[in-house]
C-alpha positions as CSV (number, residue, x, y, z in Angstrom):
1,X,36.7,-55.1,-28.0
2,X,39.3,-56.6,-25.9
3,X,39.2,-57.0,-21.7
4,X,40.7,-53.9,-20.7
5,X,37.7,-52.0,-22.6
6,X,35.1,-54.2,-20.9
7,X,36.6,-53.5,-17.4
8,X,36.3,-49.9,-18.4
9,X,32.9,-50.4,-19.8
10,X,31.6,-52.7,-16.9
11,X,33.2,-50.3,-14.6
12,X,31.2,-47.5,-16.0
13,X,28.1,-49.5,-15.5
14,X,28.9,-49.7,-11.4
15,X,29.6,-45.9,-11.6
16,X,25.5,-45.5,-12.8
17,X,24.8,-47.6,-9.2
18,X,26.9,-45.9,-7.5
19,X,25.9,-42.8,-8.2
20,X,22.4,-43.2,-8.4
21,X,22.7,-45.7,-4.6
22,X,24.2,-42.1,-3.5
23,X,21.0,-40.2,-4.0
24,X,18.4,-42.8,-3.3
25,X,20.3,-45.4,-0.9
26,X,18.4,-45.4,2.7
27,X,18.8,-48.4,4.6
28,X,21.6,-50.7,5.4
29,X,21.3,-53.3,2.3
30,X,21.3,-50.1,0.0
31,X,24.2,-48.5,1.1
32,X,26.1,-51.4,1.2
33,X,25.1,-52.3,-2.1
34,X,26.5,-48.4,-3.0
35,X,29.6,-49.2,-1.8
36,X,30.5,-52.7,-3.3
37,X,29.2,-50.5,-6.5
38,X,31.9,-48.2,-5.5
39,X,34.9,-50.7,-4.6
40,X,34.1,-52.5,-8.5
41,X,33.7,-50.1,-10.3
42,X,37.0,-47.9,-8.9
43,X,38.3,-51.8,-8.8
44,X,38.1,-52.3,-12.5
45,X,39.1,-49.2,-13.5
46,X,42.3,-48.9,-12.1
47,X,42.9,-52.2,-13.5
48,X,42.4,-50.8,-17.1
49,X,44.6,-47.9,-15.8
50,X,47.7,-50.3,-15.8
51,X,47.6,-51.0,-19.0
52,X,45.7,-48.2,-20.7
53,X,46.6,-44.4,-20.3
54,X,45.1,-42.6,-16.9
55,X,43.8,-40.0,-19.0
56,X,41.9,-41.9,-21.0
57,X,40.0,-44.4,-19.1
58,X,39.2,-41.7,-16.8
59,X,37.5,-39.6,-19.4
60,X,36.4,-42.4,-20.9
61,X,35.0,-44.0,-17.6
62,X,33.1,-40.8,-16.6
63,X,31.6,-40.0,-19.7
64,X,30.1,-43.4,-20.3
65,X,29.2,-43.1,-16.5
66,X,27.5,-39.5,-16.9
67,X,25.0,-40.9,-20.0
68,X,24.5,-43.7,-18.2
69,X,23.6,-41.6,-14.7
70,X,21.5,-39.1,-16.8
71,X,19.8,-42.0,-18.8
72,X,18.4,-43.1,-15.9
73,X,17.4,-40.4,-14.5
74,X,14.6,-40.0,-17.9
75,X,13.8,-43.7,-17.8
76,X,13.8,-44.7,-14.2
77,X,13.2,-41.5,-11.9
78,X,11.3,-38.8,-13.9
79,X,13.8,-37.1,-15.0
80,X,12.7,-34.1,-18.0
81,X,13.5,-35.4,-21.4
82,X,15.3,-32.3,-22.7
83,X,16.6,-32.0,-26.5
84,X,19.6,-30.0,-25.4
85,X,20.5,-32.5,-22.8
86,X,20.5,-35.4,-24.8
87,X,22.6,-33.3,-27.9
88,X,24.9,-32.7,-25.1
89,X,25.2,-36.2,-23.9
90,X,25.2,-37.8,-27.4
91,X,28.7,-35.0,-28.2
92,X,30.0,-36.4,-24.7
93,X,29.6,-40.1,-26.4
94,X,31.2,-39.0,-29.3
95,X,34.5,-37.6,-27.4
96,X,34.8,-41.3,-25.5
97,X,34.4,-42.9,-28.6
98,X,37.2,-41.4,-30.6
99,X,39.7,-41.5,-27.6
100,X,38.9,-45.0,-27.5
101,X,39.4,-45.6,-31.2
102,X,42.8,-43.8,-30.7
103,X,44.1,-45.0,-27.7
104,X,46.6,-48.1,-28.4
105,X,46.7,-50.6,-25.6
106,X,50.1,-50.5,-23.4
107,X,52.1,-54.0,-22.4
108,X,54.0,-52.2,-19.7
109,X,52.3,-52.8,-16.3
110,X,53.3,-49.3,-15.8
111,X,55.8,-46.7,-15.8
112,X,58.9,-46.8,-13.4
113,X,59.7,-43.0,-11.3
């Protein structure tokens, strides 16, 4: 796996803080550590953007960011462990995986108007 992946992986990762620090963040030193969750992970992925297609590393960031989100939801906060939801999740997984297995890097720094 090259850099640009890992940005978009390790961005993902800061999109599980994020969003959880958005539901359970209630003093000071929680939300700030929400928002530096925010600025690297939006950070990272728009640095995979310049060399990878938009499309991709969105859908790529979210979906790795939505099992991560709903993973800790089971382990960490009680979440229901549901069949269906984790079928759903593990076809989600599936669908980032094949458009990353597909998706050729680009050299271009990006694409002139």
């Amino acid at each position: 796996m090259n850099i640009i992946w890992m940005k978009v992986m390790i961005a993902a990762i800061f999109e599980v803080f994020w969003v959880v620090g958005l539901k359970h963040a209630e003093g000071f030193w929680t939300w700030t550590g929400t928002v530096i969750a925010i600025i690297v992970s939006f950070y990272l992925m728009i640095m995979a953007s310049r060399k990878l297609p938009v499309g991709t590393v969105y859908a790529v960031f979210v979906g790795l960011g939505t099992a991560g989100t709903v993973f800790s939801d089971i382990v960490f906060f009680g979440e229901p462990f549901e069949k269906a939801k984790v079928i759903l999740i593990l076809i989600l997984l599936t669908g980032v995986i094949g458009l990353k297995l597909i998706t050729e890097e680009n050299g271009e720094e990006g694409v002139e108007s």
